[in-house]
ROSE-4610 file (N, C-alpha, C; in Angstrom, 1 decimal, always signed):
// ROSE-4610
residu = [X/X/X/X/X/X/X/X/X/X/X/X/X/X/X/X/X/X/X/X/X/X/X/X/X/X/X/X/X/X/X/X/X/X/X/X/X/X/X/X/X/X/X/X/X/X/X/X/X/X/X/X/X/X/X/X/X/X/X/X/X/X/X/X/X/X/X/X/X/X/X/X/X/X/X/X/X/X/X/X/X/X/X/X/X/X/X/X/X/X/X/X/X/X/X/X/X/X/X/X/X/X/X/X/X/X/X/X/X/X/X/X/X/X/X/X/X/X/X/X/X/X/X/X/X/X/X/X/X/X/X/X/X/X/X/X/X/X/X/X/X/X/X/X/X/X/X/X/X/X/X/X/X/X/X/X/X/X/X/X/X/X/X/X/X/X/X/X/X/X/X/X/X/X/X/X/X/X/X/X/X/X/X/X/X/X/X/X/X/X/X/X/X/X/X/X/X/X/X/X/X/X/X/X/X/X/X/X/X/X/X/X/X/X/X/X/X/X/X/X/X/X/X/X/X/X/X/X/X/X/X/X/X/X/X/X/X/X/X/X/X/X/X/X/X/X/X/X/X/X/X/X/X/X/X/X/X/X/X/X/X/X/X/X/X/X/X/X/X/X/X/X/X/X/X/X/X/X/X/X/X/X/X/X/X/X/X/X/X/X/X/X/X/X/X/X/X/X/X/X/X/X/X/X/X/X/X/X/X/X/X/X/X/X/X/X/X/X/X/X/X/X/X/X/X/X/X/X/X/X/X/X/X/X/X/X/X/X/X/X/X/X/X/X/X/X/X/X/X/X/X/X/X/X/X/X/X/X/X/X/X/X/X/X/X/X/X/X/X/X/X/X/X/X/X/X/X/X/X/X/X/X/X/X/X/X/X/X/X/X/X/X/X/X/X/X/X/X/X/X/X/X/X/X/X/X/X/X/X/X/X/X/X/X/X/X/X/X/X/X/X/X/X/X/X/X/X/X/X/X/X/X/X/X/X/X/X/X/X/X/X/X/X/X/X/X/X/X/X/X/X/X/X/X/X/X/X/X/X/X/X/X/X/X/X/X/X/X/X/X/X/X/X/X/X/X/X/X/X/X/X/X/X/X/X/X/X/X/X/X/X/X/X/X/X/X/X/X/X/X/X/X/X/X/X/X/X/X/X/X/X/X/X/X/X/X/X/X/X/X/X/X/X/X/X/X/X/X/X/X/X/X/X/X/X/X/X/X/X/X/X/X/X/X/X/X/X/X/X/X/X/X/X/X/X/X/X/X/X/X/X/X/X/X/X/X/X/X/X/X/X/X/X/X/X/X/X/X/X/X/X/X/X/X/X/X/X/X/X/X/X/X/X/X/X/X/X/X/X/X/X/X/X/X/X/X/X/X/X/X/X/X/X/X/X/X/X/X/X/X/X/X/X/X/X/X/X/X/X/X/X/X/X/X/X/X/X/X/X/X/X/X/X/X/X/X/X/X/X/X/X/X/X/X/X/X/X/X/X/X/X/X/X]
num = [1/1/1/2/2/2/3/3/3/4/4/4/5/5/5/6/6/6/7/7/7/8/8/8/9/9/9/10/10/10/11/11/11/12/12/12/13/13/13/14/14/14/15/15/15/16/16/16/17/17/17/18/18/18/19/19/19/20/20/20/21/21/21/22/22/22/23/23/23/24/24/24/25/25/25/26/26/26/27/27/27/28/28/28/29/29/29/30/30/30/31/31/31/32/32/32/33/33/33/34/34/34/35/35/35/36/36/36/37/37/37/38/38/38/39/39/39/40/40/40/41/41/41/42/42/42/43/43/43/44/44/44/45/45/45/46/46/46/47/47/47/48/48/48/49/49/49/50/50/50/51/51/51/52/52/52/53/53/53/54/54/54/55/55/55/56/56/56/57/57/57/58/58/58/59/59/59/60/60/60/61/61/61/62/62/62/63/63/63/64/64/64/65/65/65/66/66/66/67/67/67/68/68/68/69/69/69/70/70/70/71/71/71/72/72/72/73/73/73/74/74/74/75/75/75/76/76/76/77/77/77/78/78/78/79/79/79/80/80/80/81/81/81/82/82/82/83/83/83/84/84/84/85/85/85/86/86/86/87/87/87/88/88/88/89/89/89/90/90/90/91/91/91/92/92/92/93/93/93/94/94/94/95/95/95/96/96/96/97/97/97/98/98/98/99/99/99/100/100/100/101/101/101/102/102/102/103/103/103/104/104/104/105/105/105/106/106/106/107/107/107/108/108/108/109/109/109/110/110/110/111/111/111/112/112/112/113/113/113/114/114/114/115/115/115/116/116/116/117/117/117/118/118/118/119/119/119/120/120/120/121/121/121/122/122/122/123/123/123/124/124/124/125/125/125/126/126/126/127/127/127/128/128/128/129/129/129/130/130/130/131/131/131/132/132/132/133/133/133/134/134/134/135/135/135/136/136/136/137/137/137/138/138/138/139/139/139/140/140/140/141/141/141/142/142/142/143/143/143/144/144/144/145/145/145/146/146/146/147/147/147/148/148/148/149/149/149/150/150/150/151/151/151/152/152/152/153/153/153/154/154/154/155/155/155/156/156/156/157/157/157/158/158/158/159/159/159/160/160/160/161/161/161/162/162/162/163/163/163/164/164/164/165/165/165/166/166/166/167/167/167/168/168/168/169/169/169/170/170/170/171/171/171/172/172/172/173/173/173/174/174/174/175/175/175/176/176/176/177/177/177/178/178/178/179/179/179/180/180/180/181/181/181/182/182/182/183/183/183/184/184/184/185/185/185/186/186/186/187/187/187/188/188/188/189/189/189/190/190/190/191/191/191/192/192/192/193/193/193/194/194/194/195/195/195/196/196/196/197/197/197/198/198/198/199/199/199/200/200/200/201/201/201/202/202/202/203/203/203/204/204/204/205/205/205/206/206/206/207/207/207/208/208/208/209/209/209/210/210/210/211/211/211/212/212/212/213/213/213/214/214/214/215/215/215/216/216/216/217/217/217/218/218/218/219/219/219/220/220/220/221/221/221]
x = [-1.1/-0.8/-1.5/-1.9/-2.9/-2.0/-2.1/-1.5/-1.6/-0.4/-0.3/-0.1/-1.1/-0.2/+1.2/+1.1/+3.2/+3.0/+3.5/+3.3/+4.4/+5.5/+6.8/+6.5/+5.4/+5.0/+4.4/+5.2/+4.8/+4.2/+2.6/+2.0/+2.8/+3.9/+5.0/+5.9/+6.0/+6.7/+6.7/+7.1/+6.9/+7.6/+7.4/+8.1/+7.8/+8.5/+8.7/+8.6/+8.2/+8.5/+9.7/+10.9/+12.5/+12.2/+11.3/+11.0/+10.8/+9.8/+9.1/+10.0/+10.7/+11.4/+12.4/+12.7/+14.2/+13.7/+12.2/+11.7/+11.5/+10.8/+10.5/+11.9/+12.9/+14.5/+14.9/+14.8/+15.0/+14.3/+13.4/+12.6/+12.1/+12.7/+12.2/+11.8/+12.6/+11.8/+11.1/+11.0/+10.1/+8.7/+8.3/+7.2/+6.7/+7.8/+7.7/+7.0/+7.6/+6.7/+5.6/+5.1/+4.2/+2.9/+3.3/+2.5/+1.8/+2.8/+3.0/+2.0/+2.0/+1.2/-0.5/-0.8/-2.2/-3.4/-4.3/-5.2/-4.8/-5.0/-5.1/-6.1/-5.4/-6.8/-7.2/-8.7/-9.1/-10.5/-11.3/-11.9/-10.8/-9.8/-9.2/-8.6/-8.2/-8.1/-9.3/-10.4/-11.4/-12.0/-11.5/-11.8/-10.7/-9.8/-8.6/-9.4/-9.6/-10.1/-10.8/-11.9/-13.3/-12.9/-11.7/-11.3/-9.8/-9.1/-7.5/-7.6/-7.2/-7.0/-5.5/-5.3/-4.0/-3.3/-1.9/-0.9/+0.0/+0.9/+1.8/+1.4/+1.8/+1.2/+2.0/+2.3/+3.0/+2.6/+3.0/+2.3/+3.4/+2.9/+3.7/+3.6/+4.6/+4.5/+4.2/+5.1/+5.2/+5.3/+6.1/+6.4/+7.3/+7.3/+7.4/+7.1/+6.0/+6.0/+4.9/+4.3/+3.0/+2.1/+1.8/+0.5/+1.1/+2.6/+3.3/+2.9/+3.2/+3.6/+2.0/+1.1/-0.1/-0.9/-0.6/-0.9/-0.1/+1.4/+2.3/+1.9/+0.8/+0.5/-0.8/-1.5/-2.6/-2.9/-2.2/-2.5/-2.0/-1.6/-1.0/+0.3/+0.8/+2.5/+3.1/+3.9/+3.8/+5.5/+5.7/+7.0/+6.7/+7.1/+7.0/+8.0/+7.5/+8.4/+7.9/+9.1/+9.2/+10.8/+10.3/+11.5/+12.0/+11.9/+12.8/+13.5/+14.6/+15.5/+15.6/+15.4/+14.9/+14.4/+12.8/+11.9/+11.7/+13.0/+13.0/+13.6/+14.5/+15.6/+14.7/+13.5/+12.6/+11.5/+11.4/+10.5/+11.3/+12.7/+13.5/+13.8/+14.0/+14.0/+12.9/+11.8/+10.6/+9.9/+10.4/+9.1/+10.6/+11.1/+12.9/+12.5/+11.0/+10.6/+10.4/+10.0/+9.2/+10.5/+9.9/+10.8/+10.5/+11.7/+11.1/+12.2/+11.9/+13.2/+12.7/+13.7/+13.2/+13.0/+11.8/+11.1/+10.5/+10.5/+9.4/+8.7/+7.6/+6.5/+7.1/+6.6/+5.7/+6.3/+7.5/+8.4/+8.1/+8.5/+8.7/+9.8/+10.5/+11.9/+12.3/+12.2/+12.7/+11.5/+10.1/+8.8/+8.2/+8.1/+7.6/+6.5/+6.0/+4.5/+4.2/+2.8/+2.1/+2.9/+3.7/+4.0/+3.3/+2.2/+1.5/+0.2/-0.9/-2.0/-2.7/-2.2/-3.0/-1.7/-2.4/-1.7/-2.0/-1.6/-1.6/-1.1/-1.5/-1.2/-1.9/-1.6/-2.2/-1.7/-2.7/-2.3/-0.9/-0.5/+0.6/+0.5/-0.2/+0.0/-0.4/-0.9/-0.5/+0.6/+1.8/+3.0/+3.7/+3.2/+3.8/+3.6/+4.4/+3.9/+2.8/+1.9/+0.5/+0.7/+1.3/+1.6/+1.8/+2.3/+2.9/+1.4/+0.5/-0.3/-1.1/-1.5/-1.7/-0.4/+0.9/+1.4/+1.9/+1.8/+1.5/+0.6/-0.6/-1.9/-1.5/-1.4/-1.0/+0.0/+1.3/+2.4/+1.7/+1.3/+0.4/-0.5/-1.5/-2.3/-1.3/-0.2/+0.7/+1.4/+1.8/+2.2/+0.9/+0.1/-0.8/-0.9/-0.7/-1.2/-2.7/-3.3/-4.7/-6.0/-6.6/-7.5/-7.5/-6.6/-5.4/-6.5/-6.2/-6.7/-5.5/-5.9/-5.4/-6.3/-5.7/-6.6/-5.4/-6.4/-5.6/-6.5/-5.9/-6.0/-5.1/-6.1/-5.2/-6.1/-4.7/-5.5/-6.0/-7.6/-7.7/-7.7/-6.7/-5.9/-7.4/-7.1/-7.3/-7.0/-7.6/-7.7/-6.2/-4.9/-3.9/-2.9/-2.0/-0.8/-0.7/-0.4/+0.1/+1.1/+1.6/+2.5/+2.0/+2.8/+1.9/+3.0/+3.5/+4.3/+5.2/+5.5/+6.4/+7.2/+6.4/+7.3/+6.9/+5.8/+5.3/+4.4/+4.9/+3.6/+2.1/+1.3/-0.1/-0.6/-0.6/-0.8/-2.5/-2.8/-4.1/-4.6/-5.3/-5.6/-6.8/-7.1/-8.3/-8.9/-9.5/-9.8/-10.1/-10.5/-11.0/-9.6/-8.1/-7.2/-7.0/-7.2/-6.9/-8.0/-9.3/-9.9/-9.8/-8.9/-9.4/-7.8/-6.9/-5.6/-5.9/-7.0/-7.1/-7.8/-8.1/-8.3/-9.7/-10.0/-10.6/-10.7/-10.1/-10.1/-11.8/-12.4/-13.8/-13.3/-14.2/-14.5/-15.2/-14.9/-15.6/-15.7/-15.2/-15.1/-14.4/-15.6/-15.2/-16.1/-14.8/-15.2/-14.9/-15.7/-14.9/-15.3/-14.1/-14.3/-13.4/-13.7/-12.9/-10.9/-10.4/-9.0/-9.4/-9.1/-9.0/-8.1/-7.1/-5.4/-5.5/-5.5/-5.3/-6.4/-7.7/-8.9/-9.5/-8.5/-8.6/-9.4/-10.4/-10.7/-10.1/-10.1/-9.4/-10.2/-10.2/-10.9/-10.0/-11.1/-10.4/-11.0/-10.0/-10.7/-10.2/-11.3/-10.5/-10.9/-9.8/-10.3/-9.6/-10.4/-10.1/-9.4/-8.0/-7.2/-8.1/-9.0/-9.2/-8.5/-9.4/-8.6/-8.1/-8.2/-7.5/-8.0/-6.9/-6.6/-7.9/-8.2/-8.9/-8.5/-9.3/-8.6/-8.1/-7.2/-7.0/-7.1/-7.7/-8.8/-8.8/-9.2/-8.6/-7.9/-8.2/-7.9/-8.6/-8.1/-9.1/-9.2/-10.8/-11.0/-10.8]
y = [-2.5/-1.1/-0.4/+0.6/+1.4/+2.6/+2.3/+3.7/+4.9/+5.8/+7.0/+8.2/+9.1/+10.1/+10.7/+11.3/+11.4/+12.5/+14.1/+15.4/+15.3/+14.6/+14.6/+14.7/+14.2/+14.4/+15.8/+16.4/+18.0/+17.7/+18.7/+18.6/+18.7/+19.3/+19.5/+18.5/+17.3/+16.4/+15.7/+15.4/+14.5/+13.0/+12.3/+11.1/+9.8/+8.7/+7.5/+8.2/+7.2/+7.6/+6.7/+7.6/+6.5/+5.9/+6.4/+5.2/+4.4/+4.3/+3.1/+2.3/+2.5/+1.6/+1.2/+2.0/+1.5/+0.0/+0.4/-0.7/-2.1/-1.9/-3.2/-3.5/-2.9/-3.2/-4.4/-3.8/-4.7/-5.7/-5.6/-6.4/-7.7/-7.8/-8.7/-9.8/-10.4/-12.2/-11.9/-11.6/-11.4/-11.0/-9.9/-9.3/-10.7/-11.2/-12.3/-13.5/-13.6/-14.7/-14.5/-13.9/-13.4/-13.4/-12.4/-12.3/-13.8/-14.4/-15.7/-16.9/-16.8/-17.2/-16.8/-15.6/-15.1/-15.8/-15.7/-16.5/-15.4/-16.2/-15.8/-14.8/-13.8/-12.7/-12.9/-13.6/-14.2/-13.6/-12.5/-11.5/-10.4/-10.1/-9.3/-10.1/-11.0/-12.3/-12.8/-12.6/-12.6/-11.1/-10.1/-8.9/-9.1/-9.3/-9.1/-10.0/-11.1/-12.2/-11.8/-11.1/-10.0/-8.8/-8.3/-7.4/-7.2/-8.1/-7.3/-8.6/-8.0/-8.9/-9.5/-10.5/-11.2/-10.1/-9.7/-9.3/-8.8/-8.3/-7.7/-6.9/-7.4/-6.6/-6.2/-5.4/-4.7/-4.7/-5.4/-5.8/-4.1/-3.6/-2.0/-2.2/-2.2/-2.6/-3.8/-4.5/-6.1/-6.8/-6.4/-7.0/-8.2/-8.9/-10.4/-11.3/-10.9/-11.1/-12.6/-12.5/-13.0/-13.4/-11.8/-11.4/-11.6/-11.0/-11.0/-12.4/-13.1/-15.0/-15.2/-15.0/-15.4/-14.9/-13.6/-13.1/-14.0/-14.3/-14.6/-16.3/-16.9/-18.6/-18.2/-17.0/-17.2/-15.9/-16.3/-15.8/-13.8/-13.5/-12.4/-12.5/-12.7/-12.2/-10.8/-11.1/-10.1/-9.5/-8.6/-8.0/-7.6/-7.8/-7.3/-5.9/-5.1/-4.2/-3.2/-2.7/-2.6/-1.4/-1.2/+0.3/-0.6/-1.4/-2.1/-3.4/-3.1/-3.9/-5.2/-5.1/-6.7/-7.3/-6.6/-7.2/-8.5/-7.5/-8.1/-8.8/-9.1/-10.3/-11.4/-11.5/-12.3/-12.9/-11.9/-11.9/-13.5/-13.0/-13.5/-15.1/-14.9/-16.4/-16.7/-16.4/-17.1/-17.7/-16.9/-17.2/-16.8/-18.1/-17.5/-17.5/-18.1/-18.4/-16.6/-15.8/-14.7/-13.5/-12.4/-11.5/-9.9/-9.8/-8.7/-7.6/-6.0/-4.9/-4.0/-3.3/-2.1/-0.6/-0.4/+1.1/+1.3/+2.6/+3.1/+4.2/+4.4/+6.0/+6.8/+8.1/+8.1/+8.0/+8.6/+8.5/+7.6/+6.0/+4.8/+5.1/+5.6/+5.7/+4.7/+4.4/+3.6/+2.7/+2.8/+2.3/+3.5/+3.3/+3.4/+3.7/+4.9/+5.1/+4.0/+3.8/+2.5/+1.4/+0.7/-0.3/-1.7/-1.1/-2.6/-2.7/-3.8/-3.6/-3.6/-4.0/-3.9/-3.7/-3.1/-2.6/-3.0/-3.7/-3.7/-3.1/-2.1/-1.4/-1.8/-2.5/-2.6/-2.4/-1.7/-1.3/-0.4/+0.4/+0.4/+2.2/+2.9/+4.4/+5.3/+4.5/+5.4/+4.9/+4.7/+4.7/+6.0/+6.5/+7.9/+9.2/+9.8/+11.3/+11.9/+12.6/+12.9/+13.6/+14.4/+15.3/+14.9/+13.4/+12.7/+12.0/+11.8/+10.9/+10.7/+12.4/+12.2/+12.0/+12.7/+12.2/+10.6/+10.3/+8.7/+8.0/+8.2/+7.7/+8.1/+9.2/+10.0/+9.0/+8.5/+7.7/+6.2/+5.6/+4.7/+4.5/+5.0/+5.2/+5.7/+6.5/+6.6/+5.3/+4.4/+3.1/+2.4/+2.5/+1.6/+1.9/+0.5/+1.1/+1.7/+2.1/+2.8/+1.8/+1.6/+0.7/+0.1/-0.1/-0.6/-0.5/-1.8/-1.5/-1.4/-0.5/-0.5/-0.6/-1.6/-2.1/-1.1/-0.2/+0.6/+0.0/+0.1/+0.4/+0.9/+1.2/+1.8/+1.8/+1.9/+1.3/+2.8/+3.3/+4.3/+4.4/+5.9/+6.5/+6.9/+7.9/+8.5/+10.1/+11.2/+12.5/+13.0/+12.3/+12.7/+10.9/+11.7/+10.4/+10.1/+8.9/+8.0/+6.3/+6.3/+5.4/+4.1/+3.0/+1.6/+1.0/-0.2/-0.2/-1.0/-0.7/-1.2/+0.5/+1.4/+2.4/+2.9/+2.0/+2.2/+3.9/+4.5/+5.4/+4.7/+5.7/+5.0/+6.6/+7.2/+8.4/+9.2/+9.5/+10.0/+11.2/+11.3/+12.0/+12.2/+12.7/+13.0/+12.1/+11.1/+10.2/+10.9/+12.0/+12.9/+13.4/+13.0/+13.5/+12.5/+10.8/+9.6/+9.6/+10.1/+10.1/+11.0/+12.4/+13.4/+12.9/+12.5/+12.4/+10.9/+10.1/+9.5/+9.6/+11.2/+11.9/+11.3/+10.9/+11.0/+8.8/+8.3/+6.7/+6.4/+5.6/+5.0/+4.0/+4.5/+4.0/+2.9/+1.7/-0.1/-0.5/-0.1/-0.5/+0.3/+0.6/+1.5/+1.0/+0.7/-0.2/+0.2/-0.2/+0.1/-1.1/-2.1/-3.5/-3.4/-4.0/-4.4/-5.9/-5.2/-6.0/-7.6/-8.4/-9.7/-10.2/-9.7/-9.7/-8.9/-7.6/-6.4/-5.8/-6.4/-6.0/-4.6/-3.9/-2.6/-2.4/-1.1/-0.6/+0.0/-0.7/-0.2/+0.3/+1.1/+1.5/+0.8/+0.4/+0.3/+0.1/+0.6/+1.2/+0.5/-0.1/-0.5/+0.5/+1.0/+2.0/+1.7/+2.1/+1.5/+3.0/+3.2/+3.9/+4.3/+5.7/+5.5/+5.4/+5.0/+4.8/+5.6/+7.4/+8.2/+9.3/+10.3/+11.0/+12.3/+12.9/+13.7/+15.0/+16.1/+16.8/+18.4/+18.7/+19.6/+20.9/+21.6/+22.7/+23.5/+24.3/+25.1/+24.8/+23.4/+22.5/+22.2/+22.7/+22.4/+20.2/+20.1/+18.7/+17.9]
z = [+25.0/+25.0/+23.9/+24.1/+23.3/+22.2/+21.4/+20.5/+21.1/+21.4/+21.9/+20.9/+21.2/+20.0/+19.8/+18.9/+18.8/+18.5/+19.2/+18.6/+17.9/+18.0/+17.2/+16.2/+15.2/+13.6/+13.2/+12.4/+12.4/+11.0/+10.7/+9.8/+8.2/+8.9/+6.9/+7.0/+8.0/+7.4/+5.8/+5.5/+4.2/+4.2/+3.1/+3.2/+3.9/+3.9/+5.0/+6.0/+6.7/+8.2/+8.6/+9.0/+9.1/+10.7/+11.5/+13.2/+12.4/+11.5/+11.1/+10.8/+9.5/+8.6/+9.9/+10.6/+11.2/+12.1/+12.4/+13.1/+12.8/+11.2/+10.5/+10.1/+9.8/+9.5/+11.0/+11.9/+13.2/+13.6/+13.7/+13.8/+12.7/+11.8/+9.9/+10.3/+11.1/+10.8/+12.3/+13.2/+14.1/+13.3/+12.8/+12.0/+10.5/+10.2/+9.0/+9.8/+10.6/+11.8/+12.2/+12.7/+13.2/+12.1/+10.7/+9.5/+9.4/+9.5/+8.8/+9.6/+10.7/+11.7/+11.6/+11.0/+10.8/+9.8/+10.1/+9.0/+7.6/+6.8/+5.4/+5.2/+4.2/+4.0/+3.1/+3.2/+2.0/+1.7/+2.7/+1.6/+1.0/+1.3/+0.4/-1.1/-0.9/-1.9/-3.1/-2.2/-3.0/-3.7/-3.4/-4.1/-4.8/-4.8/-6.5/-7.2/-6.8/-7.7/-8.8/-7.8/-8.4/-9.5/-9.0/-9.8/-10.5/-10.2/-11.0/-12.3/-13.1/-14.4/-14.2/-15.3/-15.0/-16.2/-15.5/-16.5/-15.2/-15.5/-14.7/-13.4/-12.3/-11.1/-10.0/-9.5/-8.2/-6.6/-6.3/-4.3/-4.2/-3.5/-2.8/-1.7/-0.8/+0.8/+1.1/+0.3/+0.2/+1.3/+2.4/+3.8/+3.5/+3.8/+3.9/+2.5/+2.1/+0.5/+0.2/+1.3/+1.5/+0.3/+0.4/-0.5/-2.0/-2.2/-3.4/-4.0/-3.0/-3.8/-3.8/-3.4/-3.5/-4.9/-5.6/-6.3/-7.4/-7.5/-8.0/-8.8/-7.6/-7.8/-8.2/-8.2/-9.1/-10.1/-10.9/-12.4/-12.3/-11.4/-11.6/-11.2/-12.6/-12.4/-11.7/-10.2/-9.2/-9.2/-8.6/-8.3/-7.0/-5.9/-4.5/-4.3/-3.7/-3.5/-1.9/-1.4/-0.3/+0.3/+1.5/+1.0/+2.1/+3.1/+4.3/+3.4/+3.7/+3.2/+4.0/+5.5/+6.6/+6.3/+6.0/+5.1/+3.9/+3.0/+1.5/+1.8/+2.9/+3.0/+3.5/+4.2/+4.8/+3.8/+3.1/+1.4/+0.9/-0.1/-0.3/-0.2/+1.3/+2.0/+1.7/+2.4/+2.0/+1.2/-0.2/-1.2/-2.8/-2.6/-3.6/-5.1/-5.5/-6.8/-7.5/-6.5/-6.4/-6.7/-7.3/-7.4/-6.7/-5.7/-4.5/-4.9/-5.2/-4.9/-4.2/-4.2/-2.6/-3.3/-3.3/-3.2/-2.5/-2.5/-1.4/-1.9/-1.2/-1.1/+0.1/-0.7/-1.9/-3.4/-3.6/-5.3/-5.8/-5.0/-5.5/-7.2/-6.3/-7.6/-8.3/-9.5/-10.6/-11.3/-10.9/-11.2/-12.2/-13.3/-14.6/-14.5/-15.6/-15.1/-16.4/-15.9/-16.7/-17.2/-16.2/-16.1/-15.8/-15.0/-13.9/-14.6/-14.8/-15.1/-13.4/-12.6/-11.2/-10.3/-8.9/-8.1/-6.7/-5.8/-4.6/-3.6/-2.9/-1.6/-0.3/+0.6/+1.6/+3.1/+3.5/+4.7/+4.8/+3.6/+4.3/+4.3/+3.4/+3.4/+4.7/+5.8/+7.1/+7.8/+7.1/+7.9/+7.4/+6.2/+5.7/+6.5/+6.2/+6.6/+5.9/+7.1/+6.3/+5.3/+5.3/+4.1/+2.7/+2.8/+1.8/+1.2/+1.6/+1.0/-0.3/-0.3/-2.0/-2.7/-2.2/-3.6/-3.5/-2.8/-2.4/-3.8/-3.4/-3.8/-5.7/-5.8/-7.4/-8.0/-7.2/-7.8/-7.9/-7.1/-7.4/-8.8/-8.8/-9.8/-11.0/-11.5/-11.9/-12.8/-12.0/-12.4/-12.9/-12.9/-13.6/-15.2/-16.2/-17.3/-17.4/-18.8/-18.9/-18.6/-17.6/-17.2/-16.2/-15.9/-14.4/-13.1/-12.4/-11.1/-10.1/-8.7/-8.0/-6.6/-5.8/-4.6/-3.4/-2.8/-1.9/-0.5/+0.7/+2.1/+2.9/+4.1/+4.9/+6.3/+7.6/+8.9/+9.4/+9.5/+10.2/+11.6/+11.6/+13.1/+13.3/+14.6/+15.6/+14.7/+15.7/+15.3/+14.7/+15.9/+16.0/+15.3/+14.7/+14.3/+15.4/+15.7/+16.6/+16.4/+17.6/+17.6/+18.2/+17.7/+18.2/+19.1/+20.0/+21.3/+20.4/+19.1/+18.4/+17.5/+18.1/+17.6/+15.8/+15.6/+13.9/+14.5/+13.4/+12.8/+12.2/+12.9/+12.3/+12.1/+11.0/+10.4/+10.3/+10.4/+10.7/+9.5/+8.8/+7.5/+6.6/+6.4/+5.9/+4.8/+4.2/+3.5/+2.3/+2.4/+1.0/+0.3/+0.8/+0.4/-0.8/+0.1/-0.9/-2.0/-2.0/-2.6/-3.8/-3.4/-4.8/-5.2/-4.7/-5.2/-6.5/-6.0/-7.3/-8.4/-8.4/-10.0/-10.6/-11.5/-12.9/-12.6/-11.6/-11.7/-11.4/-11.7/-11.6/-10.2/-9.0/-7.7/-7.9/-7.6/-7.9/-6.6/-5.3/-4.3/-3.3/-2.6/-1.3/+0.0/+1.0/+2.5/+3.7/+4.8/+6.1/+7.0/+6.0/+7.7/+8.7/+9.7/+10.4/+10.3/+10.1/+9.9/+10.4/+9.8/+10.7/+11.1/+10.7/+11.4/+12.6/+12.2/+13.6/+14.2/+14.0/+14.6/+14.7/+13.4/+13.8/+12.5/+12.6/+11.2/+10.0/+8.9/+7.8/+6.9/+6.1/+4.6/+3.6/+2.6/+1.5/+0.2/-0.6/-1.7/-3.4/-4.3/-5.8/-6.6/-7.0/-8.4/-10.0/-10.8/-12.1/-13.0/-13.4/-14.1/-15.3/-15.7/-17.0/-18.1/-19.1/-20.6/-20.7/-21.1/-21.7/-20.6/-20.6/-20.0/-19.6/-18.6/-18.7/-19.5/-20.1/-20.9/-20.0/-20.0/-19.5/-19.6/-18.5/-18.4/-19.4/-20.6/-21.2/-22.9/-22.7/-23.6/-25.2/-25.9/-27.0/-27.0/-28.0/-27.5/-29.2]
């Protein structure tokens, strides 16, 4: 079945998308199985390699908690985090050495700015409401301390949001939105492969948090 568009998503939505979450909520160990079953992503594995330093790091859109424990066994001490609570129960079971709590985007309520030295988001900011994406991308970069990388992707839609025969939002958005919402960060990596899980095209992007702040307009220096 082919992704259908959804006029249901009105351009001022904001937020989660609650089909989504309610889906991955029902669905946990079905979707944890399945993940689980997939080859390893191991050019994405080899770009952190390339680029996240070891210190404290945040998997965002943790799922299952996969990627979390993999980051977790090599040299970046990880926190998984995730707004589906099915999910983190599947995390949990899976991977009990590992530490998973539930936030979500775009707020990610109770995450500290400059908390993380690296950031993982994958795949997951076209489940948001388009509207939500820069401030998505902004809270992200946000949590990074000054120098911080953050490895973003995301699966590119179609003209119009659409839905997948599981009922997920797959969000559709202008790529220059993710781009200027990450400010003043130095671009180290920008892509368009093809998924080797979902065969579908993704972008994705590492940017590096500057040291000190840009100075604001008007600003004596």
């Amino acid at each position: 079945m082919t992704d259908a568009p959804d006029p249901s998503i009105s351009p001022a939505q904001t937020g989660a998308d609650q089909a989504t979450l309610a889906v991955y909520d029902r669905g946990a160990a079905s979707f944890a199985e399945d993940w689980s079953t997939q080859p390893p992503p191991d050019d994405m594995y080899d770009i952190l390699r390339r680029f996240f330093v070891p210190g404290p790091t945040a998997d965002i859109g943790c799922g299952a908690g996969r990627d979390t424990a993999w980051l977790d066994a090599h040299g970046f001490p990880a926190i998984g985090f995730d707004a589906s609570e099915g999910l983190l129960t599947e995390a949990r079971r899976r991977h009990p050495a590992v530490q998973f709590e539930q936030a979500s985007l775009p707020g990610l309520p109770g995450l500290g700015a400059g908390r993380f030295r690296n950031v993982l988001c994958e795949t997951v900011i076209m489940h948001l409401a388009p509207a939500s994406i820069a401030e998505a991308v902004t809270r992200l970069v946000s949590i990074l301390e000054p120098g911080g990388t953050l490895y973003l992707s995301w699966r590119l839609a179609a003209a119009d949001a659409s839905r997948d025969a599981h009922g997920r939002l797959y969000a559709a958005f202008d790529p220059t939105v993710v781009m200027g919402a990450l400010g003043d960060a130095e671009i180290l990596m920008d892509e368009q492969p093809i998924s080797a899980s979902s065969g579908k095209p993704i972008r994705r992007v590492v940017a590096r948090k500057a040291t000190t702040p840009s100075p604001t307009p008007g600003s004596s220096t």
